[in-house]
PyMOL Python script that loads the backbone (N, CA, C, O; Angstrom):
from pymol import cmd

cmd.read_pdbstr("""\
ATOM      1  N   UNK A   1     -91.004 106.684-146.715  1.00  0.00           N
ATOM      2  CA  UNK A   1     -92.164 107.433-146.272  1.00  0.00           C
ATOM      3  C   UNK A   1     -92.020 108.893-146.692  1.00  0.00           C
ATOM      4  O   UNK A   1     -91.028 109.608-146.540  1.00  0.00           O
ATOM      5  N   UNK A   2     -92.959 109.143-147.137  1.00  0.00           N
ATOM      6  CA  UNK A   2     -93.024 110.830-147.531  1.00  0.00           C
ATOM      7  C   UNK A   2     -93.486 111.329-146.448  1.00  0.00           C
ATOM      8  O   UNK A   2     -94.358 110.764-145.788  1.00  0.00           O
ATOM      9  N   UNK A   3     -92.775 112.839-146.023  1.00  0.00           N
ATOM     10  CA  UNK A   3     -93.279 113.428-145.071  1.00  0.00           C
ATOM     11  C   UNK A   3     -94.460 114.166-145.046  1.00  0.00           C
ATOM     12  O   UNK A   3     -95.101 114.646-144.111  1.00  0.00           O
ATOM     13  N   UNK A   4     -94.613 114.165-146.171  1.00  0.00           N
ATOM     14  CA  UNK A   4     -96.122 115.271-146.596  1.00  0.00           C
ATOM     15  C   UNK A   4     -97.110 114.465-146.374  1.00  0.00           C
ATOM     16  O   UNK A   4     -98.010 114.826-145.615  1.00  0.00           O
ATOM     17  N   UNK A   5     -97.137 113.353-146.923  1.00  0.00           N
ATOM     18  CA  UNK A   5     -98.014 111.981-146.644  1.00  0.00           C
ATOM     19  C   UNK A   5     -98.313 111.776-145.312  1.00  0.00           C
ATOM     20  O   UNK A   5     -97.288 111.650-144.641  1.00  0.00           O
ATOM     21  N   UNK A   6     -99.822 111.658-144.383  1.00  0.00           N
ATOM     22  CA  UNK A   6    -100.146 111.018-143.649  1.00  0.00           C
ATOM     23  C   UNK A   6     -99.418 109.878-143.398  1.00  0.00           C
ATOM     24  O   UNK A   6     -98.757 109.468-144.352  1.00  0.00           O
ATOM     25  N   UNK A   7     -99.350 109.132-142.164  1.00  0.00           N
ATOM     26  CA  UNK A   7     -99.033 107.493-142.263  1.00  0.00           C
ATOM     27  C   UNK A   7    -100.225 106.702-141.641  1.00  0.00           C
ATOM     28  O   UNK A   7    -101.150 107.055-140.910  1.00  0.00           O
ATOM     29  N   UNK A   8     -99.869 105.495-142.198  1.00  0.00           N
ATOM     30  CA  UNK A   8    -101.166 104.605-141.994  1.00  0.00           C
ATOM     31  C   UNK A   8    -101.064 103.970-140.587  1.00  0.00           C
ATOM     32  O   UNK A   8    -100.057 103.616-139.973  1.00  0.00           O
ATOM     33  N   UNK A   9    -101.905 103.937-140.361  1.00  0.00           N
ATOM     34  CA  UNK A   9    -101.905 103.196-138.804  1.00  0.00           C
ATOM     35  C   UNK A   9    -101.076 101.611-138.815  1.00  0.00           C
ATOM     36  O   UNK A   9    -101.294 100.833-137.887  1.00  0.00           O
ATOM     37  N   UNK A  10    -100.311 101.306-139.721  1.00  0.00           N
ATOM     38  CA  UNK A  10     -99.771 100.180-139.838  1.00  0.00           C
ATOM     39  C   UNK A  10     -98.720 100.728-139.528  1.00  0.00           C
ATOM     40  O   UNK A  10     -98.178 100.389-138.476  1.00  0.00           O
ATOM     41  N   UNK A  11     -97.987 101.981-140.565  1.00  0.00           N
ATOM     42  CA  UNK A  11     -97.223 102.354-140.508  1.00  0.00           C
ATOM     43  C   UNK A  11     -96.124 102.616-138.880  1.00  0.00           C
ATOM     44  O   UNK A  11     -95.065 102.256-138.364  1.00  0.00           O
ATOM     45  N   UNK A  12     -97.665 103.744-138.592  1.00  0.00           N
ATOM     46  CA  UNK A  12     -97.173 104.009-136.906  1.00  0.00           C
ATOM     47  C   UNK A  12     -96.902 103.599-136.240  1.00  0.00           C
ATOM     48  O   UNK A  12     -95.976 104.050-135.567  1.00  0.00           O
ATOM     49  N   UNK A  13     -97.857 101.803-135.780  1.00  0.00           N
ATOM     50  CA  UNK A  13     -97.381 101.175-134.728  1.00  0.00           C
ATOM     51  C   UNK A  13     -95.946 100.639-135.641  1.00  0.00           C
ATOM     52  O   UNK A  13     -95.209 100.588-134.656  1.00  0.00           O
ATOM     53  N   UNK A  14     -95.337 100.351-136.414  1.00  0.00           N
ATOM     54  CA  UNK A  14     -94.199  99.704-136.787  1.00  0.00           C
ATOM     55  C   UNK A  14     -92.721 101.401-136.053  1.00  0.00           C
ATOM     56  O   UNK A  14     -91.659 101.637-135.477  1.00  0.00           O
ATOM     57  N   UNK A  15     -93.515 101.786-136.511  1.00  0.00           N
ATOM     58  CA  UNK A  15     -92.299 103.358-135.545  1.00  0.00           C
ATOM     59  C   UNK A  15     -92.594 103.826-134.153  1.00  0.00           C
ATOM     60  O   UNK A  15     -91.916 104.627-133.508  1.00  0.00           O
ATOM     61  N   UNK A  16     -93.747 103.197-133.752  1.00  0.00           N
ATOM     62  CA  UNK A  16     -93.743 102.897-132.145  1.00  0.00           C
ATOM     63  C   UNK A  16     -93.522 101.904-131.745  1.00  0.00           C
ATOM     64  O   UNK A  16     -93.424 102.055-130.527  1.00  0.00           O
ATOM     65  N   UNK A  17     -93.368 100.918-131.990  1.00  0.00           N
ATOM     66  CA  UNK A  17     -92.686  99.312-131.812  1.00  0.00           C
ATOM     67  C   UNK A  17     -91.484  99.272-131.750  1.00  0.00           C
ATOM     68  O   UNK A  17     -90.876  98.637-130.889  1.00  0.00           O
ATOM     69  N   UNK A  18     -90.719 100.242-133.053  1.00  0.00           N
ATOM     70  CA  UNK A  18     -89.279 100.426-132.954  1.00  0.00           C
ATOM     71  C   UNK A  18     -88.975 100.916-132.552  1.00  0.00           C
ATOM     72  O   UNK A  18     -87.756 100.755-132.494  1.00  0.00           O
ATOM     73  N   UNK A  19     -89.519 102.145-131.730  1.00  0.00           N
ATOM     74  CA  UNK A  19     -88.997 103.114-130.637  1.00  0.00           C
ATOM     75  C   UNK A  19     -89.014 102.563-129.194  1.00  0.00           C
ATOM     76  O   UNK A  19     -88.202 102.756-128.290  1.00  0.00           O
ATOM     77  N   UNK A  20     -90.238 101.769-129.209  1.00  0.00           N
ATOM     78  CA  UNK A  20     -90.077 100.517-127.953  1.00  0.00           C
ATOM     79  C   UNK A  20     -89.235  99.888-127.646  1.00  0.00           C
ATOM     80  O   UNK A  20     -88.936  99.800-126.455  1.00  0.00           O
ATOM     81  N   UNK A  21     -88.387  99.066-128.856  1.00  0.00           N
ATOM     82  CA  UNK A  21     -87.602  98.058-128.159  1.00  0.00           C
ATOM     83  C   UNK A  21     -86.704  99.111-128.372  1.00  0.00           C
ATOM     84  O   UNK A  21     -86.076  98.908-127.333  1.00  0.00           O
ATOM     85  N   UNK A  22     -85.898 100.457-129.073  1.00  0.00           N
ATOM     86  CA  UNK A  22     -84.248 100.980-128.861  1.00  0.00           C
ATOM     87  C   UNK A  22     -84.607 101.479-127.646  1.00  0.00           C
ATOM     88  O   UNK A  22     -83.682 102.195-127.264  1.00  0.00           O
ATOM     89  N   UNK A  23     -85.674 101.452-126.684  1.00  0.00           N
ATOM     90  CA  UNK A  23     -85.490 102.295-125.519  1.00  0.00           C
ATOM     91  C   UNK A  23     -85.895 101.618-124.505  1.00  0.00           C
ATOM     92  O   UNK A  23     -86.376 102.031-123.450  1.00  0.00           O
ATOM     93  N   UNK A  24     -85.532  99.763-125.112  1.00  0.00           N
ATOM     94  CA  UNK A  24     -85.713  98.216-124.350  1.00  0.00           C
ATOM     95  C   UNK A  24     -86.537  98.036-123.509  1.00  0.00           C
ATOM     96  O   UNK A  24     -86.321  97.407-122.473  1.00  0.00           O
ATOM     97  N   UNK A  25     -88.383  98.932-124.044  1.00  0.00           N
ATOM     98  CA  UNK A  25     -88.693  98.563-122.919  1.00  0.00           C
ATOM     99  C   UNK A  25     -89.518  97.175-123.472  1.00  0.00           C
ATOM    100  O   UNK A  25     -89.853  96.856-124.613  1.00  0.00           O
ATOM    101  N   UNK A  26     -89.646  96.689-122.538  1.00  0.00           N
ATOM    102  CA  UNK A  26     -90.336  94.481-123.043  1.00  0.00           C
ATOM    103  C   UNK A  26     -91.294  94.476-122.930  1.00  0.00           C
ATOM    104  O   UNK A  26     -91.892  93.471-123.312  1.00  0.00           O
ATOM    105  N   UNK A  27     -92.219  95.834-122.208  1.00  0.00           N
ATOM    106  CA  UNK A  27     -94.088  95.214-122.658  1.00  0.00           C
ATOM    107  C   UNK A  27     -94.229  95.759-123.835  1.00  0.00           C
ATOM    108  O   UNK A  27     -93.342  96.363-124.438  1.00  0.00           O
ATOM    109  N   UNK A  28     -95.884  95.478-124.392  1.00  0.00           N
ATOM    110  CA  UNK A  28     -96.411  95.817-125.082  1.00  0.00           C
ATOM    111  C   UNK A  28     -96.692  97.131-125.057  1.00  0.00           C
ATOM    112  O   UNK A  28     -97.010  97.855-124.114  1.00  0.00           O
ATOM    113  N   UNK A  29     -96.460  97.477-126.807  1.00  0.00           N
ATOM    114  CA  UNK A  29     -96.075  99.424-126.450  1.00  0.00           C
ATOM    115  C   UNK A  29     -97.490  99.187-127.685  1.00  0.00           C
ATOM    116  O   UNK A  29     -97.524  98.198-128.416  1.00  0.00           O
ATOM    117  N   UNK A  30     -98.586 100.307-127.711  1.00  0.00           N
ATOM    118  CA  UNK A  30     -99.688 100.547-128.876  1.00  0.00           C
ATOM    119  C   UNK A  30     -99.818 101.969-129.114  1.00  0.00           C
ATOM    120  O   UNK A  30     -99.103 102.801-128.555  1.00  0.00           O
ATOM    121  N   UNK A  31    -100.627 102.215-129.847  1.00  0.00           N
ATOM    122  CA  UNK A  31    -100.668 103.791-130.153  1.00  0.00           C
ATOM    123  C   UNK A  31    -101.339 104.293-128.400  1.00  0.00           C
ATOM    124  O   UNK A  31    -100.973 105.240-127.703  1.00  0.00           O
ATOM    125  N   UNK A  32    -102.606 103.049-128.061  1.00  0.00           N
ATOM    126  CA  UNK A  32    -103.477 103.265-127.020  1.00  0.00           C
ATOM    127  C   UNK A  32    -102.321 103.439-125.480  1.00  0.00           C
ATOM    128  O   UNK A  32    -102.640 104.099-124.491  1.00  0.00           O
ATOM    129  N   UNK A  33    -101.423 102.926-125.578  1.00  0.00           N
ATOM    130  CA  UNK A  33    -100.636 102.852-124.328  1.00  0.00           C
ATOM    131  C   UNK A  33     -99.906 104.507-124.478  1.00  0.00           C
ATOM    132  O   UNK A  33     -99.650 105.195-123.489  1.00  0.00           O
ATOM    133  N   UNK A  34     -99.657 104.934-125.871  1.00  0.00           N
ATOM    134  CA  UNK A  34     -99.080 106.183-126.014  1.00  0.00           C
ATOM    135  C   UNK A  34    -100.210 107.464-125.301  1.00  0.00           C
ATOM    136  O   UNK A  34     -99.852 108.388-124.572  1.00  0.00           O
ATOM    137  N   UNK A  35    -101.639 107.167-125.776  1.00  0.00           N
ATOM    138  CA  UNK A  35    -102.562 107.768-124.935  1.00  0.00           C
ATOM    139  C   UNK A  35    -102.584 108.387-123.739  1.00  0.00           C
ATOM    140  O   UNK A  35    -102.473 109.543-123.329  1.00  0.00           O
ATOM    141  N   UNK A  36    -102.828 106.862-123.096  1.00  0.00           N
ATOM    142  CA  UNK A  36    -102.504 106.336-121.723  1.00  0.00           C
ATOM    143  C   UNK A  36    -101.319 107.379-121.061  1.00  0.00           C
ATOM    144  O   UNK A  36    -101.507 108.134-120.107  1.00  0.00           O
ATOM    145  N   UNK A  37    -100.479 107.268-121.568  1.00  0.00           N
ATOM    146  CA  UNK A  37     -99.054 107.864-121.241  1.00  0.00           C
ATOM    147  C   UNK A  37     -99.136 109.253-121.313  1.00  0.00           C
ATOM    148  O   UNK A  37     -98.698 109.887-120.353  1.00  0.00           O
ATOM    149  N   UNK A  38     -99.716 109.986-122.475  1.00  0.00           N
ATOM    150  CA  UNK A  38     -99.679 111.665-122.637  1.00  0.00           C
ATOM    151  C   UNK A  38    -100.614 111.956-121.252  1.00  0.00           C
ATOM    152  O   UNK A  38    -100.132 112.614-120.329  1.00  0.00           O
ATOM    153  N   UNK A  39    -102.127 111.356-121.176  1.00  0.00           N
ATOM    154  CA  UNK A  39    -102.533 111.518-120.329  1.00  0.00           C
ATOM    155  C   UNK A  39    -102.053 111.664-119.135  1.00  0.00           C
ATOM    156  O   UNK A  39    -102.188 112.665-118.431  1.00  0.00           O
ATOM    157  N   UNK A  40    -101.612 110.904-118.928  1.00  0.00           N
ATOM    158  CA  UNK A  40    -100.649 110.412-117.449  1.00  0.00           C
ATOM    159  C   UNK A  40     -99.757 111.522-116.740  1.00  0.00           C
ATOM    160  O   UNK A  40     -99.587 111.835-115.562  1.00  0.00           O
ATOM    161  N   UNK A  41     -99.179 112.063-118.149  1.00  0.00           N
ATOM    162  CA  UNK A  41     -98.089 112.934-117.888  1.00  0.00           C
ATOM    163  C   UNK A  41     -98.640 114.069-117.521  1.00  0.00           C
ATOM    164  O   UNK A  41     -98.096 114.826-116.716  1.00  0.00           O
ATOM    165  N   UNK A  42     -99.681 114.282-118.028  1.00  0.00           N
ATOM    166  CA  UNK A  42    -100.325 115.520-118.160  1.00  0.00           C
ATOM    167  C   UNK A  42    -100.732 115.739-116.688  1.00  0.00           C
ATOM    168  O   UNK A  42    -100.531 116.760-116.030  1.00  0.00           O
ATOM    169  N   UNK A  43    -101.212 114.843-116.369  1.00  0.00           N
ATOM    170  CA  UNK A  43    -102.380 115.175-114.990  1.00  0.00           C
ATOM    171  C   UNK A  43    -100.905 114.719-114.090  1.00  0.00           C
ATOM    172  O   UNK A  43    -101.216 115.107-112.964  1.00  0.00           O
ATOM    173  N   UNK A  44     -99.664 114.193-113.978  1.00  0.00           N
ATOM    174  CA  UNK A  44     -98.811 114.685-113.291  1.00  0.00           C
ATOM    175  C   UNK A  44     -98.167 115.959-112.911  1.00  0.00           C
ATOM    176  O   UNK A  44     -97.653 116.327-111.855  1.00  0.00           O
ATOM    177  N   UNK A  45     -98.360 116.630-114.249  1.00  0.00           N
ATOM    178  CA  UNK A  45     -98.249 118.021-114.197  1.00  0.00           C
ATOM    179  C   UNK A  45     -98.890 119.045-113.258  1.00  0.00           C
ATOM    180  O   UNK A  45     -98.573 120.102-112.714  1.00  0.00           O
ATOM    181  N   UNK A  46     -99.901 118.260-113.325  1.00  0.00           N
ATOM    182  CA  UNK A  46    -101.311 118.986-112.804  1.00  0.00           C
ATOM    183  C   UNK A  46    -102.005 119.667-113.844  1.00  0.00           C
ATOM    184  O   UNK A  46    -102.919 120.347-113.377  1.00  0.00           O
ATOM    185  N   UNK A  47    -101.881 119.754-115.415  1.00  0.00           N
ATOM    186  CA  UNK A  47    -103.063 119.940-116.132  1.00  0.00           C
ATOM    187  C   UNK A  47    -104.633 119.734-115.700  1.00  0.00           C
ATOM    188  O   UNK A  47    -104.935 118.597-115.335  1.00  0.00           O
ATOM    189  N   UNK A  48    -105.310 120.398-115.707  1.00  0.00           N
ATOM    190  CA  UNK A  48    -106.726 120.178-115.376  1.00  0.00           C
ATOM    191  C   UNK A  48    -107.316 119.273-116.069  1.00  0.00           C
ATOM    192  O   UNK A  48    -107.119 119.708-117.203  1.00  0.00           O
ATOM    193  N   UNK A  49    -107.879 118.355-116.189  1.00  0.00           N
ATOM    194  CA  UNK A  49    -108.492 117.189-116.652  1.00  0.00           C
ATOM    195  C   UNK A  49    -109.529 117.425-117.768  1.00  0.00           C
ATOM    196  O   UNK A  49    -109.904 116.545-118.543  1.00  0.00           O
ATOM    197  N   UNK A  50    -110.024 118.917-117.771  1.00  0.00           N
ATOM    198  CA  UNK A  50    -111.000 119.570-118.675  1.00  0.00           C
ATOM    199  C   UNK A  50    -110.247 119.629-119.614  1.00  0.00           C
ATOM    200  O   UNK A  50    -110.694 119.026-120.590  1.00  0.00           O
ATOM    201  N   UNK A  51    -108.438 120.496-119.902  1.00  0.00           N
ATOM    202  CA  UNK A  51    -107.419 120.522-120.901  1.00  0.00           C
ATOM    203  C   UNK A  51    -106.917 119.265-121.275  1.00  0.00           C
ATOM    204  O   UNK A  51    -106.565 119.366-122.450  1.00  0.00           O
ATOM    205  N   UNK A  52    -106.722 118.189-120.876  1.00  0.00           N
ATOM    206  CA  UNK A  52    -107.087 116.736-121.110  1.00  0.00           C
ATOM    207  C   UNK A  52    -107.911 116.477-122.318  1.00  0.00           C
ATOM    208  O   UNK A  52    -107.638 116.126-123.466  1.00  0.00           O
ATOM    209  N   UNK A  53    -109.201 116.815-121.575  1.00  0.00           N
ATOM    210  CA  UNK A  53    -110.095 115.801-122.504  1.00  0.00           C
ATOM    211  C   UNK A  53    -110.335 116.922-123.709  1.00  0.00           C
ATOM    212  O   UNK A  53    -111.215 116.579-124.498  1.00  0.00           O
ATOM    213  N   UNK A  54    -109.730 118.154-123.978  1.00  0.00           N
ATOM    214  CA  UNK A  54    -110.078 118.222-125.134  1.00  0.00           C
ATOM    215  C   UNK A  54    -108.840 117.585-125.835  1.00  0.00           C
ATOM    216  O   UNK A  54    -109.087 116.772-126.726  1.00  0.00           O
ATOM    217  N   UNK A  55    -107.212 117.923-125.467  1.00  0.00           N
ATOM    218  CA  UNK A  55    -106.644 117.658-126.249  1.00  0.00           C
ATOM    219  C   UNK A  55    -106.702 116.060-126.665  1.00  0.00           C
ATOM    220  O   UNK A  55    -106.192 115.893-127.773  1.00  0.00           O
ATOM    221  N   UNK A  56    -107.027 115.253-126.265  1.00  0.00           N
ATOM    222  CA  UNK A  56    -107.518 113.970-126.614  1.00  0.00           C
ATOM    223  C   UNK A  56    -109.254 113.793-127.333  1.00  0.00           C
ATOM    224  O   UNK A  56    -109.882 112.812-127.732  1.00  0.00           O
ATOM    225  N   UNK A  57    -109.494 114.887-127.262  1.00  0.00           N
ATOM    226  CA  UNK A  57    -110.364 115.143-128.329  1.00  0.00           C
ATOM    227  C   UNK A  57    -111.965 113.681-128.048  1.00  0.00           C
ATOM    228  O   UNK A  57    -112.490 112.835-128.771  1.00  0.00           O
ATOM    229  N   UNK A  58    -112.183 114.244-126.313  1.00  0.00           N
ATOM    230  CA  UNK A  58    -113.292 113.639-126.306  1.00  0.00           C
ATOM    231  C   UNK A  58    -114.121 114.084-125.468  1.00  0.00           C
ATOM    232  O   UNK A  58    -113.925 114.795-124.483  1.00  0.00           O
ATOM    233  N   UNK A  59    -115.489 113.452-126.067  1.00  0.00           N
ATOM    234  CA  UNK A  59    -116.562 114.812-125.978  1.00  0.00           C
ATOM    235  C   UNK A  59    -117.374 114.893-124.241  1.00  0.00           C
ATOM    236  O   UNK A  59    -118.019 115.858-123.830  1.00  0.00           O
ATOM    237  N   UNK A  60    -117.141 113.788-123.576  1.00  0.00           N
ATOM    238  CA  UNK A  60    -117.583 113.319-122.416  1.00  0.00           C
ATOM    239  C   UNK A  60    -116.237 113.070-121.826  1.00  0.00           C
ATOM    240  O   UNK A  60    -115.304 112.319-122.110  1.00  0.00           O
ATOM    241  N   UNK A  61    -116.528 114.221-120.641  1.00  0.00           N
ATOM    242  CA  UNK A  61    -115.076 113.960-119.308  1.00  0.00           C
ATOM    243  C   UNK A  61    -114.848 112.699-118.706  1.00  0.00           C
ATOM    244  O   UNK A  61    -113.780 112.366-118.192  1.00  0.00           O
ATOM    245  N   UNK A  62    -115.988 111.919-118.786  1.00  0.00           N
ATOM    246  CA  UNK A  62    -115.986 110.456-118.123  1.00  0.00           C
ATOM    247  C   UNK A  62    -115.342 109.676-119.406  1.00  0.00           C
ATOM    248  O   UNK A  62    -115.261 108.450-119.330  1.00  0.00           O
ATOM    249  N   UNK A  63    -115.080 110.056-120.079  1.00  0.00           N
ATOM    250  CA  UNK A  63    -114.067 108.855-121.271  1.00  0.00           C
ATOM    251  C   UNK A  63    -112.620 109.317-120.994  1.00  0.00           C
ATOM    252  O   UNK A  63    -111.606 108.619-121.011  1.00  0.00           O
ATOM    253  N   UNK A  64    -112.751 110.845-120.696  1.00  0.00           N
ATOM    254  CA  UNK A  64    -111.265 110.995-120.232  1.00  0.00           C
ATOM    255  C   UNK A  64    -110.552 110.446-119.152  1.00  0.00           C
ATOM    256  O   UNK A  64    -109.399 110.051-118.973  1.00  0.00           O
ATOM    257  N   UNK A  65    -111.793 110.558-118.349  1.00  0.00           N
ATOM    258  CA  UNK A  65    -111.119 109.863-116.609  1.00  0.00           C
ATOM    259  C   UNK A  65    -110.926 108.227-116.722  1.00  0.00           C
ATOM    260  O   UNK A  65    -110.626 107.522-115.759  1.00  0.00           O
ATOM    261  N   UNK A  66    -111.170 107.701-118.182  1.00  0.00           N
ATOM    262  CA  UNK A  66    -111.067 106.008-118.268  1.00  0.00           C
ATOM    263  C   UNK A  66    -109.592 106.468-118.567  1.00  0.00           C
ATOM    264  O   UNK A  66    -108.803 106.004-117.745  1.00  0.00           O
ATOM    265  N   UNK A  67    -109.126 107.114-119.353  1.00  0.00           N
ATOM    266  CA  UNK A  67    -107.853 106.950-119.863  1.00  0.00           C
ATOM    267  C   UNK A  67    -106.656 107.925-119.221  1.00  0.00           C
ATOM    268  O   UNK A  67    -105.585 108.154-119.782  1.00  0.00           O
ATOM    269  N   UNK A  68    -106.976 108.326-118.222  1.00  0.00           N
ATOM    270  CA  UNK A  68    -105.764 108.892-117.194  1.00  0.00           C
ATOM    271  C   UNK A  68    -105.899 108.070-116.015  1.00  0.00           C
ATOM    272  O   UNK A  68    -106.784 107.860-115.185  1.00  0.00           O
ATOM    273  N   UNK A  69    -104.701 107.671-116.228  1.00  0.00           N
ATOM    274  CA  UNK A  69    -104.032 106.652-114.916  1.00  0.00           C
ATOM    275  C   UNK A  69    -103.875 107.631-113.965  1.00  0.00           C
ATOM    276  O   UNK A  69    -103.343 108.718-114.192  1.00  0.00           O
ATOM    277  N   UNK A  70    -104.591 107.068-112.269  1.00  0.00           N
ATOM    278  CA  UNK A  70    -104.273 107.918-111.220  1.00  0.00           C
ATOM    279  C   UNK A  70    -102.550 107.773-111.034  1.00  0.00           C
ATOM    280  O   UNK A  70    -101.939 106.715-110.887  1.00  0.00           O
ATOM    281  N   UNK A  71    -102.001 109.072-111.082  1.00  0.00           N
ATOM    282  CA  UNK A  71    -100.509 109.379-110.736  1.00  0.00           C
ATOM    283  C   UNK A  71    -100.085 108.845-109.313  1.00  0.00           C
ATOM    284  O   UNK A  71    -100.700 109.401-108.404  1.00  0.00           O
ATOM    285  N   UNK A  72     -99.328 108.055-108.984  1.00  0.00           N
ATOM    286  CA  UNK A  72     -99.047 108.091-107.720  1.00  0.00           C
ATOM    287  C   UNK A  72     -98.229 108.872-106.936  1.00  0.00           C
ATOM    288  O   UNK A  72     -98.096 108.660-105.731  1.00  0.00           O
ATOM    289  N   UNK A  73     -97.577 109.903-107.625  1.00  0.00           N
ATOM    290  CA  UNK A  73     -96.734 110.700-107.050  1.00  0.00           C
ATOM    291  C   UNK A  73     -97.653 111.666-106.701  1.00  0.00           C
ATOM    292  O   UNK A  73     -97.292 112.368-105.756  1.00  0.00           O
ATOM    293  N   UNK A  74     -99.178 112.017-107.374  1.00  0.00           N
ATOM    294  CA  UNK A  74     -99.994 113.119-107.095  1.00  0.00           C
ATOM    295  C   UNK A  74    -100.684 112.648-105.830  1.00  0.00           C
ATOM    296  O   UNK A  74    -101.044 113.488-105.006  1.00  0.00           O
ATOM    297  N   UNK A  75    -100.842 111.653-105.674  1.00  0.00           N
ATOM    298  CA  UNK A  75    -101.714 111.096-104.675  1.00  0.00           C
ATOM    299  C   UNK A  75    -100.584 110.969-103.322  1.00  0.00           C
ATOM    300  O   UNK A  75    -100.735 111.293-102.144  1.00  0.00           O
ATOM    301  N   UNK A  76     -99.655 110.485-103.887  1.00  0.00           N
ATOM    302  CA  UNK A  76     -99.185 111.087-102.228  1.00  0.00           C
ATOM    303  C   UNK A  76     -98.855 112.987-101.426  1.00  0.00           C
ATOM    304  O   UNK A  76     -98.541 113.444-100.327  1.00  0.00           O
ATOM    305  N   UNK A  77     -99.161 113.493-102.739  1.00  0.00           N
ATOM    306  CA  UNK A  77     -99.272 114.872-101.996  1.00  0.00           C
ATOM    307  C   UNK A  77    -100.551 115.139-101.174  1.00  0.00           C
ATOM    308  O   UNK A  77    -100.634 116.011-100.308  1.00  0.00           O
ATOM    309  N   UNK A  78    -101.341 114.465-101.464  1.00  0.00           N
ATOM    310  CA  UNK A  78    -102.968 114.874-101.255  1.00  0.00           C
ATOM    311  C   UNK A  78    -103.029 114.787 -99.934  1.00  0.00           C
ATOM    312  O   UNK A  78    -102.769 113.653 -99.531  1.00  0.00           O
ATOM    313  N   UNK A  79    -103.269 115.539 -99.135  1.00  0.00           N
ATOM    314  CA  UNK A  79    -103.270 115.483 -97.191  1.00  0.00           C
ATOM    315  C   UNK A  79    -104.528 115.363 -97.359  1.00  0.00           C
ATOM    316  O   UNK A  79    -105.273 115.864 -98.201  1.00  0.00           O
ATOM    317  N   UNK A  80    -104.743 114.589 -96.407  1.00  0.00           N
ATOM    318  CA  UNK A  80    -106.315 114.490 -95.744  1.00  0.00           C
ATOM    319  C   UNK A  80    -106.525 115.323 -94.550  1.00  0.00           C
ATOM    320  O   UNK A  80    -105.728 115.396 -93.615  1.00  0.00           O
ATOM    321  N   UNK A  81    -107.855 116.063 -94.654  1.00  0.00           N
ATOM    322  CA  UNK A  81    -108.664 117.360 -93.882  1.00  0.00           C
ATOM    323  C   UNK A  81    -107.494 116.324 -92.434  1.00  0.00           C
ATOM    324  O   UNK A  81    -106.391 116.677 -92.016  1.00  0.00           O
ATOM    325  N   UNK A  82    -108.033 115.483 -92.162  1.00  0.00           N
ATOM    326  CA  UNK A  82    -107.632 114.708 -90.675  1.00  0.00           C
ATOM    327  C   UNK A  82    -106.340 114.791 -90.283  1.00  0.00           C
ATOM    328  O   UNK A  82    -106.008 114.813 -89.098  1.00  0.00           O
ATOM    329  N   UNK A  83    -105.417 114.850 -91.398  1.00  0.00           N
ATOM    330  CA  UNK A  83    -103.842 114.887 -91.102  1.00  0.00           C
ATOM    331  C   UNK A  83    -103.917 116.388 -90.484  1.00  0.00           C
ATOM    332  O   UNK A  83    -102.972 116.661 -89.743  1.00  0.00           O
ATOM    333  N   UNK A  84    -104.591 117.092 -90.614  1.00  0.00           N
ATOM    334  CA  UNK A  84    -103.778 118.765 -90.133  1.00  0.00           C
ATOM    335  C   UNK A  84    -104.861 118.839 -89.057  1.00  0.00           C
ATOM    336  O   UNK A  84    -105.052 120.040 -88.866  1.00  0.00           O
ATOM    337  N   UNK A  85    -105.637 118.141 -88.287  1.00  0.00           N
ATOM    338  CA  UNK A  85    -106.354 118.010 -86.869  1.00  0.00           C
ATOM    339  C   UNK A  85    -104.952 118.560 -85.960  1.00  0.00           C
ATOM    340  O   UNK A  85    -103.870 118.656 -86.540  1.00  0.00           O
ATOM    341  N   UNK A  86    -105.098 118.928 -84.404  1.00  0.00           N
ATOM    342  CA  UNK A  86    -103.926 118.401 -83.868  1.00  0.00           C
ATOM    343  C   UNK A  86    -103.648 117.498 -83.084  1.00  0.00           C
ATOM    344  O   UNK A  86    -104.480 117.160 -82.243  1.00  0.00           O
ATOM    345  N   UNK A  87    -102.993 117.174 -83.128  1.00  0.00           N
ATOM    346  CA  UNK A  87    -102.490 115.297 -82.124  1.00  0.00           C
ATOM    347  C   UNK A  87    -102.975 115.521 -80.694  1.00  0.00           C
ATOM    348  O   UNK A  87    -102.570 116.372 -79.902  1.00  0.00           O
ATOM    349  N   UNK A  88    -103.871 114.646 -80.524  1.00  0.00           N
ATOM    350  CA  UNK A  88    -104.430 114.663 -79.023  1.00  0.00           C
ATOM    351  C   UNK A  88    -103.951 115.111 -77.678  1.00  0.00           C
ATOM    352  O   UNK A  88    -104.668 114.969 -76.688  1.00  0.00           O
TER     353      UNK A  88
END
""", "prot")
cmd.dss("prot")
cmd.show_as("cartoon", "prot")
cmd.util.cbc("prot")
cmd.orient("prot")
């Protein structure tokens, strides 16, 4: 592979496939799961979802919110108005 050279989308998934199994993981790894994943990370961060959808480079926020998985570590920070009431 030349580095100056683009690679072909054949190319890629064959160097994301192989980066899949040396780092053993057994599902199915795609460019789309790599997506999935930047996203993911991102809005764990707490990136704003607006810096999201551009760097994924799409033009409607509702295509972004298909492809960020709700974090579960973010969601258990989230208090509800009701938790800070005080106990009867």
């Amino acid at each position: 592979m030349d580095p100056v050279d683009p690679l072909s989308t054949r190319q890629l998934n064959r160097v994301v496939h192989a980066a899949a199994e040396d780092a053993q993981i057994d599902k199915r790894v795609t460019m789309h799961t790599l997506r999935h994943s930047f996203a993911t990370h991102l809005l764990e961060q707490k990136v704003d979802i607006r810096v999201i959808q551009v760097l994924l480079g799409h033009k409607q926020l509702e295509t972004t919110a298909l492809y960020v998985q709700v974090a579960t570590d973010l969601l258990r920070e989230v208090i509800s108005p009701l938790e800070r009431l005080p106990a009867g």
